[in-house]
C-alpha positions as CSV (number, residue, x, y, z in Angstrom):
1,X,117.3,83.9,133.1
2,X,116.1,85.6,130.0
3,X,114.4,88.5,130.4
4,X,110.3,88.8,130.2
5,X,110.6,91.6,127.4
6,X,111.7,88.4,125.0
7,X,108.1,87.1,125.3
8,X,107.3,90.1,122.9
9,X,110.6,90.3,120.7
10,X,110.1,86.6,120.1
11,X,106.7,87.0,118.7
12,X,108.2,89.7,116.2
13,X,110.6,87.9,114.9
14,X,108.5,84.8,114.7
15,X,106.0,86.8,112.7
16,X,108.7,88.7,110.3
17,X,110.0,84.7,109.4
18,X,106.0,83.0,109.4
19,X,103.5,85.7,108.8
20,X,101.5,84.9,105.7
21,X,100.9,88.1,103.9
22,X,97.5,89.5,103.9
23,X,95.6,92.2,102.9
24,X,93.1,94.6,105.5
25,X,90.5,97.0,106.1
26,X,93.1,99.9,106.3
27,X,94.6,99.1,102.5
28,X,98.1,98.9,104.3
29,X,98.7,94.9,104.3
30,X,100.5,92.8,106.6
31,X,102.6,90.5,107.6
32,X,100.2,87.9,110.0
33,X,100.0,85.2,112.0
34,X,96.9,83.6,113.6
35,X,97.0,82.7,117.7
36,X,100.0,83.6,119.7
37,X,100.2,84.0,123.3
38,X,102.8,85.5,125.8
39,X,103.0,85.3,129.6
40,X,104.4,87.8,131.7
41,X,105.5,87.4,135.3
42,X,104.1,90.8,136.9
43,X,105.9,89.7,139.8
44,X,109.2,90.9,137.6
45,X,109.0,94.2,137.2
46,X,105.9,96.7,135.8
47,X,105.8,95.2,131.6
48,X,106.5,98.8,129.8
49,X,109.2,97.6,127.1
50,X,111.9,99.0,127.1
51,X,113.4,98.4,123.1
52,X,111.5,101.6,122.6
53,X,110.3,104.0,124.7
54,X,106.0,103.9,125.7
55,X,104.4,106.6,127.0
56,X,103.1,105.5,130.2
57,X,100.7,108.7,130.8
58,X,98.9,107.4,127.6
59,X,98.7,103.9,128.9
60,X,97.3,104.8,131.9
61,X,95.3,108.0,130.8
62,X,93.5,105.6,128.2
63,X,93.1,103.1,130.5
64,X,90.9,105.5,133.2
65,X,88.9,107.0,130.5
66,X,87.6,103.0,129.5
67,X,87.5,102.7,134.0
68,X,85.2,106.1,133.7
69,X,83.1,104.5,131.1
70,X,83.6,107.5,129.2
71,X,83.6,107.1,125.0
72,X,84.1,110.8,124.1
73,X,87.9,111.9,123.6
74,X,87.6,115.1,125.2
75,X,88.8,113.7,128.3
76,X,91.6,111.8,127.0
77,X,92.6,115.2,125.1
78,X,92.5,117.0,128.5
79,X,95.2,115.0,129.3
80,X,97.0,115.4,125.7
81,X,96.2,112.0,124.5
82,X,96.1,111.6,120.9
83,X,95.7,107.9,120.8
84,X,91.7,107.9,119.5
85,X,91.7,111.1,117.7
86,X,92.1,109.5,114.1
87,X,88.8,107.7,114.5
88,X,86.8,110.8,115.9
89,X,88.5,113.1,112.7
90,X,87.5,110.3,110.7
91,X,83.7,111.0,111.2
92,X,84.3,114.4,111.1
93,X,85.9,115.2,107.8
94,X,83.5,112.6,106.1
95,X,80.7,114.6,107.4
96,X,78.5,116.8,105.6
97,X,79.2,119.9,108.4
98,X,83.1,119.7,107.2
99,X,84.2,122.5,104.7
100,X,87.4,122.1,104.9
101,X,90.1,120.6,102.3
102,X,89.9,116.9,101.2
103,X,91.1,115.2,103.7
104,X,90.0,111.4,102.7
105,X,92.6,108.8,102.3
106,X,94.0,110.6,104.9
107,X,96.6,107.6,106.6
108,X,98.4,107.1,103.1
109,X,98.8,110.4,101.8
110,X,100.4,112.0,104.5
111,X,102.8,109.4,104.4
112,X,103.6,110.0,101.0
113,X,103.0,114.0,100.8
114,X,104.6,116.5,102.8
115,X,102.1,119.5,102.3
116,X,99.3,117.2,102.7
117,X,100.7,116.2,105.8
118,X,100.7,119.6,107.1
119,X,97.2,120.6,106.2
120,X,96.4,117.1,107.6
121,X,98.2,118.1,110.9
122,X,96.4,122.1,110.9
123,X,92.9,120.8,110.2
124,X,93.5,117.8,113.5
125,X,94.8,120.6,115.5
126,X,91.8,122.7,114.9
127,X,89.2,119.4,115.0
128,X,91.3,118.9,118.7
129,X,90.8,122.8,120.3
130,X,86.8,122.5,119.0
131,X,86.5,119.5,120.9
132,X,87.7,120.6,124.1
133,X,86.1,124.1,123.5
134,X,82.8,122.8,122.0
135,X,80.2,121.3,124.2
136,X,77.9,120.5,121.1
137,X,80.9,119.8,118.9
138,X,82.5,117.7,121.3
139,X,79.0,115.6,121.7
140,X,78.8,115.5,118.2
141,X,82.1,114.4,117.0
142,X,83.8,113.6,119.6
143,X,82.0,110.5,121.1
144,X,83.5,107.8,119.2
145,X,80.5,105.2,120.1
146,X,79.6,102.5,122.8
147,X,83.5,101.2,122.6
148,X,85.4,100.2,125.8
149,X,83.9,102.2,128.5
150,X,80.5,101.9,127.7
151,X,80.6,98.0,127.4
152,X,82.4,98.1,130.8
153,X,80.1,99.9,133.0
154,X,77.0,100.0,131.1
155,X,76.1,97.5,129.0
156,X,73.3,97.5,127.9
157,X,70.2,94.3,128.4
158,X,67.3,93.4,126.0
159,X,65.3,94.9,128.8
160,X,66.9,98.7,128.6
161,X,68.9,97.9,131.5
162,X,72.6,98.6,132.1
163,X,75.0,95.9,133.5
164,X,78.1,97.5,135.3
165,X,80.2,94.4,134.1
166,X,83.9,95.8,136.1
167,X,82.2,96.5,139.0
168,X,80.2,93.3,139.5
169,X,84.0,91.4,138.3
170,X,85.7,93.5,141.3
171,X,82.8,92.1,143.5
172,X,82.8,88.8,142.6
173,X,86.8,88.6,143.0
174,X,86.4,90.2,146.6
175,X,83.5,87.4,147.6
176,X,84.1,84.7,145.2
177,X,87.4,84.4,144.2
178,X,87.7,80.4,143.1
179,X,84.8,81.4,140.4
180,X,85.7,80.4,137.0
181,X,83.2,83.2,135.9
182,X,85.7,86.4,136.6
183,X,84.8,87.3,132.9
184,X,84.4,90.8,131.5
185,X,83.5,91.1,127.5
186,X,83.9,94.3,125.5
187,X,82.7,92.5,122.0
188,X,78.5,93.4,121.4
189,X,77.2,92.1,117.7
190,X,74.4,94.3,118.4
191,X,76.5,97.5,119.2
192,X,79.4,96.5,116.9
193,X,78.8,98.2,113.9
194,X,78.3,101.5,116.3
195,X,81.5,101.3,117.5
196,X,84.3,103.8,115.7
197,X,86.3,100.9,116.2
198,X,85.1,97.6,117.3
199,X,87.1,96.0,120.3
200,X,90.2,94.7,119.8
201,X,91.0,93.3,123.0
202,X,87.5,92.2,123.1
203,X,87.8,89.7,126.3
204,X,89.6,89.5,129.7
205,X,89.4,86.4,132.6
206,X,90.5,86.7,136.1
207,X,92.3,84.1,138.0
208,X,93.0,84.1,142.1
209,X,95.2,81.5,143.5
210,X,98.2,82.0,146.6
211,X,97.0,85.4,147.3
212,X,98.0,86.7,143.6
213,X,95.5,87.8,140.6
214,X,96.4,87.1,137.6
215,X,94.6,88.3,134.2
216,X,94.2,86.9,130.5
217,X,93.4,88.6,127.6
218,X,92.0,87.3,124.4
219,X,92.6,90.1,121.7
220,X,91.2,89.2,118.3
221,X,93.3,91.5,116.5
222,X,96.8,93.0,117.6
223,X,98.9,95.9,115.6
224,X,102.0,94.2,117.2
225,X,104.0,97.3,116.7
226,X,102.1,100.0,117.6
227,X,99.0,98.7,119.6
228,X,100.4,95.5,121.7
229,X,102.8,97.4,123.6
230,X,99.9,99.6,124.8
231,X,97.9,96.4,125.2
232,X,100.6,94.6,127.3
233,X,100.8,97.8,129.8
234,X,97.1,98.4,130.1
235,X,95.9,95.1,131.1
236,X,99.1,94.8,133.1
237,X,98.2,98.0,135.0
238,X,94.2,97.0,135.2
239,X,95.1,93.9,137.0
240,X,97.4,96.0,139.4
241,X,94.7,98.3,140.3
242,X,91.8,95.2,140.8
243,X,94.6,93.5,142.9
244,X,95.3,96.8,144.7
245,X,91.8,97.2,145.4
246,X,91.2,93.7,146.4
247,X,93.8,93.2,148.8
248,X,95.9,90.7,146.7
249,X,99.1,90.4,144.9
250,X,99.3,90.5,141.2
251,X,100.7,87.0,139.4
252,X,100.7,86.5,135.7
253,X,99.8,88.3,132.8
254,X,98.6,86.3,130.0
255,X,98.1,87.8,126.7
256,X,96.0,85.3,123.9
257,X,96.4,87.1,120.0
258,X,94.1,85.6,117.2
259,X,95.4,87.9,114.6
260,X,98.9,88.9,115.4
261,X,99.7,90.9,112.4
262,X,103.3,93.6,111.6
263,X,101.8,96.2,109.3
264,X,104.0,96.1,106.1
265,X,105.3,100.3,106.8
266,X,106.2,98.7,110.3
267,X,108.7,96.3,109.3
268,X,111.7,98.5,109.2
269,X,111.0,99.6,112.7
270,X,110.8,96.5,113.4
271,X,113.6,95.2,112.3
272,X,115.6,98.0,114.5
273,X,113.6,97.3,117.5
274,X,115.0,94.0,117.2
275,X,118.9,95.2,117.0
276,X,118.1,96.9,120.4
277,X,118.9,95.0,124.3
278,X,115.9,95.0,126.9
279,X,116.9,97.2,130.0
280,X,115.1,96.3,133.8
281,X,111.7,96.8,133.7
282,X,110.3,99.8,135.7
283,X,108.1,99.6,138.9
284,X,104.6,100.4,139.2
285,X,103.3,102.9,142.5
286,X,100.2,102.9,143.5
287,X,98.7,105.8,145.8
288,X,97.8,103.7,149.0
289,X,95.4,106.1,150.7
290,X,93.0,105.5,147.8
291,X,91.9,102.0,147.6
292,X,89.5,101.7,144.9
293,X,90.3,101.6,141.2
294,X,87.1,104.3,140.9
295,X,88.8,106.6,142.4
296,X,92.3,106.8,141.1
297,X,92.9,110.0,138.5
298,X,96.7,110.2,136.9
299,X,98.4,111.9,139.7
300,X,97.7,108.7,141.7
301,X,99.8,106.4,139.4
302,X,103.5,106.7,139.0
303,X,106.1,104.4,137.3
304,X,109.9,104.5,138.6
305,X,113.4,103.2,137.5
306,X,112.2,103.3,133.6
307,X,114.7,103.6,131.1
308,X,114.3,102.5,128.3
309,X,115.8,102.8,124.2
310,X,114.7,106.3,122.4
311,X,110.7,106.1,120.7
312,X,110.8,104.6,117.1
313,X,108.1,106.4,115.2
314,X,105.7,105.1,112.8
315,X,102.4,105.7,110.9
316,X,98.8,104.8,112.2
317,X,96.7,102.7,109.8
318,X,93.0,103.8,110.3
């Protein structure tokens, strides 16, 4: 049987031999195609590839920040996650407060220039220790918007009210599980253009049947080297902890792309990631004394038996 990490290496290679060439917001063009789906049994084995190594401590750090309903990334830098900082520094070196050098352009010049990339790397490092030193900075410049969290556990009604959309989905799995209505949305058109980033995985359904949970995601646009990996273990991971919580086992994950797109300075890494054999995948441990999602922090999730091919590195486009 061939093994689940081939739902994802297929879709690279069918993009590198179909994507129609495009060009984007981030002036990096790429290689894309337009709705692709994958399926992965969870009942296989925890989804972290294995072609390339994936920090799991991101994965899973990110993923409690969006459970918190937090937007600032001062608690995902307490845990060293650098995953949203580009977006924060973004606002911070096109403000009128920064006095520092010219950072703009940032995302293709440090590619290109190596003393760039070094002032580029001292000014983030000093943006990063003012965050997490900072109360008013942090407010200020580190709050990237009403992204994830916020749309998650407090979005917000025409009548000033907040909705708590994952709880009421947890609720209505636990009492209702045969609803076709398990439905949480991240996408707002009137909170949008707030956003640092608006959603990319902007939808997600939940589906009982046999005692299993199984989740689908409808991502509207998916970095398929850098971000979908991420995206595969997150939602993977979300629908462990609702199924933990719940009392049920987990089934399928089903992952919908509209744009599935390879960034044209990806390709190469690509291209090696493809040379390279899947391995197992790992397994995913839950702390059992704690039984809601709510209450789980990072020392209560660990993954075992991972090991996968060394990281490939590769530039962010912002």
């Amino acid at each position: 049987m061939q093994h689940p990490e081939y739902e994802y290496l297929n879709m690279c290679r069918h993009v590198l031999q179909n994507g129609n060439q495009k060009s984007d917001r981030t002036g990096t063009g790429t290689l894309s195609v337009f709705g692709h789906q994958m399926k992965f049994d969870l009942q296989k084995g925890f989804p972290l590839l294995t072609t390339k190594r994936i920090p799991f401590r991101l994965i899973a750090s990110e993923l409690l920040w969006f459970i918190k309903g937090d937007t600032n990334i001062r608690y995902l830098l307490q845990y060293n996650n650098n995953i949203w900082n580009e977006w924060a520094f973004k606002k911070w070196i096109e403000s009128d407060e920064y006095k520092g050098p010219d950072m703009k352009d940032f995302g293709l010049r440090s590619e290109q220039d190596q003393a760039f990339r070094q002032r580029y790397q001292e000014e983030m490092d000093k943006f990063k220790d003012k965050i997490v030193k900072d109360d008013e900075f942090a407010k200020k410049y580190g709050d990237l918007g009403p992204v994830y969290g916020k749309q998650w556990r407090a979005w917000e009604t025409t009548k000033g009210e907040a909705i708590d959309q994952l709880k009421d989905l947890i609720e209505q799995i636990k009492t209702n599980p045969d609803s076709r209505r398990l439905i949480l949305t991240s996408w707002s058109p009137e909170f949008t253009p707030q956003m640092a980033l608006p959603p990319c995985h902007t939808l997600f359904q939940f589906y009982v049947y046999g005692g299993k949970l199984s989740c689908q995601l409808y991502q509207r646009s998916g970095d398929i080297f850098l971000g979908i990996p991420f995206n595969i273990a997150s939602y993977a991971l979300l629908t462990h902890l609702i199924a933990h919580e719940c009392g049920l086992e987990v089934g399928e994950f089903v992952h919908t792309i509209g744009d599935a797109h390879i960034y044209n300075n990806h390709i190469e890494q690509i291209k090696t990631q493809l040379t390279r054999e899947p391995k197992p995948f790992p397994t995913l441990h839950i702390n059992k004394n704690k039984q809601s999602l709510f209450d789980l922090e990072m020392e209560d999730l660990k993954i075992e038996g991972y090991d996968p091919h060394p990281a490939i590195k590769a530039p962010v486009a912002v």
